[in-house]
C-alpha positions, 0 to 999 in steps of 0.5 A, spaced: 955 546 895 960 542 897 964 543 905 969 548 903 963 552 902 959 551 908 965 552 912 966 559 909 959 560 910 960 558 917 967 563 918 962 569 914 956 568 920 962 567 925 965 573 924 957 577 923 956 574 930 963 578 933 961 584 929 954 585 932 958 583 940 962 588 938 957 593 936 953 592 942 959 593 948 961 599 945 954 601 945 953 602 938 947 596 938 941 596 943 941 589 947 934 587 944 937 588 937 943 585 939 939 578 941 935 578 935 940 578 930 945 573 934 939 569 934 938 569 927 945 567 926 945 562 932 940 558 927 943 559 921 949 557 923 946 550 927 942 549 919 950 549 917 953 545 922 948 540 921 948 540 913 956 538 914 955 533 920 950 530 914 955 530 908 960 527 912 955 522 914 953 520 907 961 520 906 962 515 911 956 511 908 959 511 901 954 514 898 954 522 894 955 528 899 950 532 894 945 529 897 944 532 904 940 538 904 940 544 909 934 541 914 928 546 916 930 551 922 924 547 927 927 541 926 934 543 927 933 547 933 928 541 936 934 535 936 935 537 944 929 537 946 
């Protein structure tokens, strides 16, 4: 997977997110629905965004991007804490 591809994944999961607000304002998706999906997408997208932090870092330390591996949701939604 290489970044271009992450970045497309991650516009794909933005766009979702957009849908489904959408979808929810115009009353076509139940609020509780709403927030269970826009949850799952929040957590796909930091899993995205923390893989190319990693690829990035690994280019910046001069060793392979191919390297760095989508890190397990726990530990992804744990940095803040």
């Amino acid at each position: 997977m290489t970044d271009q591809d992450i970045l497309t994944r991650i516009t794909q999961l933005v766009d979702r997110e957009h849908a489904l607000r959408s979808k929810a304002t115009s009353g076509e998706l139940d609020p509780g629905a709403e927030r269970a999906q826009l949850a799952e997408l929040e957590v796909q997208l930091d899993q995205c965004w923390d893989l190319l932090r990693q690829r990035r870092a690994r280019i910046d330390q001069g060793v392979s991007p191919e390297d760095a591996q989508v890190n397990p949701v726990k530990q992804v939604e744990g940095y803040l804490q």
